[in-house]
C-alpha positions in Angstrom: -19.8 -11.8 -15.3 -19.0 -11.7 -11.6 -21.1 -10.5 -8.5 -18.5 -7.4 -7.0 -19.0 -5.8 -3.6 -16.6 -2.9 -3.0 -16.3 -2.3 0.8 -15.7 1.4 1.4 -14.3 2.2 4.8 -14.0 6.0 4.8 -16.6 8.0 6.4 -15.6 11.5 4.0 -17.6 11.2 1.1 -16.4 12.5 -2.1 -12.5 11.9 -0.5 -9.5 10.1 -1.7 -10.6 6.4 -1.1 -13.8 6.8 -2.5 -12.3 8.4 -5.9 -10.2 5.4 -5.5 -12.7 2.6 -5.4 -15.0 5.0 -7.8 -12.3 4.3 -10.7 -12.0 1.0 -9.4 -15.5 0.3 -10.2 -15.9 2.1 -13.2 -13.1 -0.5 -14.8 -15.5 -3.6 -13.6 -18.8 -2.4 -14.3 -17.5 -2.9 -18.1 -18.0 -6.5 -17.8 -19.3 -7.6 -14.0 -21.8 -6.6 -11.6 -20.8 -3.9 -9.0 -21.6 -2.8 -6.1 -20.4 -0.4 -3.6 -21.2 -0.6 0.6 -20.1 2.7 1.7 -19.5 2.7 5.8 -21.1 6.0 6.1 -24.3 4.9 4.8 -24.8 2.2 7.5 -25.0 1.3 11.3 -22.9 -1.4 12.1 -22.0 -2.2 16.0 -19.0 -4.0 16.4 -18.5 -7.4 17.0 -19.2 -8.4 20.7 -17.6 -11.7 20.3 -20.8 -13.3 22.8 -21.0 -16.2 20.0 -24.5 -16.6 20.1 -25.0 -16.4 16.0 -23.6 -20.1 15.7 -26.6 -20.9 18.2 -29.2 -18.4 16.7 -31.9 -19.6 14.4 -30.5 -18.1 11.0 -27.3 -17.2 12.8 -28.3 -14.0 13.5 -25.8 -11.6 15.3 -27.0 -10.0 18.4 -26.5 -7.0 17.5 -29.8 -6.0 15.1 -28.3 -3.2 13.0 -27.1 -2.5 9.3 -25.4 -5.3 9.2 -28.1 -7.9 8.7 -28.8 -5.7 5.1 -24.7 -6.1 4.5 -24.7 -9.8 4.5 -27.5 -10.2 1.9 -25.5 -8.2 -0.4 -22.2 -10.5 0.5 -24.2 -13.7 0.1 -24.7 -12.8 -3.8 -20.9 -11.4 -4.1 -18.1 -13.7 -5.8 -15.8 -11.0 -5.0 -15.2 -8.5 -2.6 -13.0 -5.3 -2.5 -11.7 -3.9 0.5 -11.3 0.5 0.6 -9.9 2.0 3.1 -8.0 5.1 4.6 -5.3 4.0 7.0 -5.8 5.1 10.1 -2.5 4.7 12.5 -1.6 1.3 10.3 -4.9 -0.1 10.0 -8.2 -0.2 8.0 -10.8 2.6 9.2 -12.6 1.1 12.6 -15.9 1.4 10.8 -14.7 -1.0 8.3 -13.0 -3.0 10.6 -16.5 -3.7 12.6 -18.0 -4.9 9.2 -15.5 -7.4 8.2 -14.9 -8.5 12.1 -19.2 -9.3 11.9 -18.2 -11.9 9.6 -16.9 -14.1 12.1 -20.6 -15.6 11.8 -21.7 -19.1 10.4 -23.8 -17.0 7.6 -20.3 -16.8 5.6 -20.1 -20.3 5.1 -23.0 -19.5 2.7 -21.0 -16.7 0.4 -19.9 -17.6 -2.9 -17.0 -15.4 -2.4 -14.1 -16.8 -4.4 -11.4 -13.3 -4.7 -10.7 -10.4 -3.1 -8.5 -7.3 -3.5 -7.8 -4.4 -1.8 -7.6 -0.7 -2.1 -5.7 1.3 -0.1 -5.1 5.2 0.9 -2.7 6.7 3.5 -1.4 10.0 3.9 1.8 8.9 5.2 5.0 8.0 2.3 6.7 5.4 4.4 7.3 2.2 3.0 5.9 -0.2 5.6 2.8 2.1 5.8 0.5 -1.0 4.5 2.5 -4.0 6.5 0.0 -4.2 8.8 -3.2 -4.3 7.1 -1.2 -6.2 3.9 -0.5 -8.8 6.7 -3.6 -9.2 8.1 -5.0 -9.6 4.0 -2.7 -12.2 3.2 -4.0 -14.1 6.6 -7.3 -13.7 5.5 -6.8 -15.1 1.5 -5.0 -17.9 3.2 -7.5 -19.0 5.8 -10.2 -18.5 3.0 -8.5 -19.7 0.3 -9.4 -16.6 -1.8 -7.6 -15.5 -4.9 -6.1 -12.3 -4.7 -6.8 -10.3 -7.4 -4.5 -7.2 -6.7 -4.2 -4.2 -4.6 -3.1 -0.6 -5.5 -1.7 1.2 -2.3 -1.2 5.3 -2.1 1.1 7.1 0.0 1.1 10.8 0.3 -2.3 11.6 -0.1 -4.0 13.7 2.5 -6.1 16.5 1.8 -9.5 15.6 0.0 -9.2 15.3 -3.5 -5.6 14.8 -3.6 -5.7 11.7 -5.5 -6.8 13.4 -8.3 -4.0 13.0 -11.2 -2.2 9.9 -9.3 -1.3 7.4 -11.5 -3.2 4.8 -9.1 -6.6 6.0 -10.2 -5.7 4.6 -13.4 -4.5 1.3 -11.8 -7.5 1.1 -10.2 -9.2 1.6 -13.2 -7.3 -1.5 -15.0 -7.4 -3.6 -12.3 -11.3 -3.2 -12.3 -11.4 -3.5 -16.1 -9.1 -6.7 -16.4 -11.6 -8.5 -14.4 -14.4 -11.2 -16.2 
């Protein structure tokens, strides 16, 4: 049984990537522990790049916010799972001050072995996802982190819209195919 945080980066509750990463989880909770961080329900600053947490007494970030509660719950993960809406090519900016706060010594301590990643746009064009897709593969190289899989939707827009795609089913597999 695996330790699974689900990072969801959209601020509309009840919308598209939520529904996503809701089917998403309700595949793993069969057989792992899950757990979902919604954006919306914290404060996180972003990333100020001053350094200071490799120099800090229990590498704490300089910013005191939300994030000091994320990291516990990443600390206990063995995987994470990355939600977003794509926002002009790239993961939602309140996601994207989340994972940039993990450039901080505290994740040499995660047990984090796999990721995958979850994915919304409203757009249909094929290299909707290149971006952030790019910037994933970066991140399971320099980690050396199993992927575990993605499911990416085009041409979903309007809240609830997801409902009947054949992804929330994916998601749902993908979820339930993990031990």
């Amino acid at each position: 049984m695996s330790k699974i945080v689900v990072l969801v980066g959209s601020v509309r509750k009840g919308g598209n990537t939520e529904l996503l990463a809701n089917a998403f989880c309700d595949g793993a909770s069969h057989n792992n522990d899950v757990e979902i961080i919604s954006v919306a329900d914290y404060k996180v600053n972003p990333c100020v790049g001053c350094n200071t947490c490799f120099e800090r007494e229990g590498n704490l970030c300089f910013p005191q916010d939300d994030m000091q509660k994320i990291y516990k719950k990443l600390a206990e993960a063995d995987m994470i799972v990355i939600a977003s809406p794509v926002y002009f090519y790239g993961i939602s900016s309140q996601l994207k001050a989340v994972i940039d706060r993990m450039h901080t010594p505290l994740r040499n301590f995660f047990n984090v072995k796999r990721l995958a990643l979850l994915l919304v746009a409203t757009a249909d064009l094929p290299e909707v996802f290149d971006a952030i897709e790019t910037q994933y593969k970066l991140t399971l190289n320099f980690f050396k982190l199993e992927d575990v899989g993605r499911v990416l939707v085009r041409g979903v827009k309007n809240k609830g819209d997801i409902q009947g795609n054949k992804a929330l089913s994916d998601a749902f597999n993908l979820g339930r195919s993990l031990k």
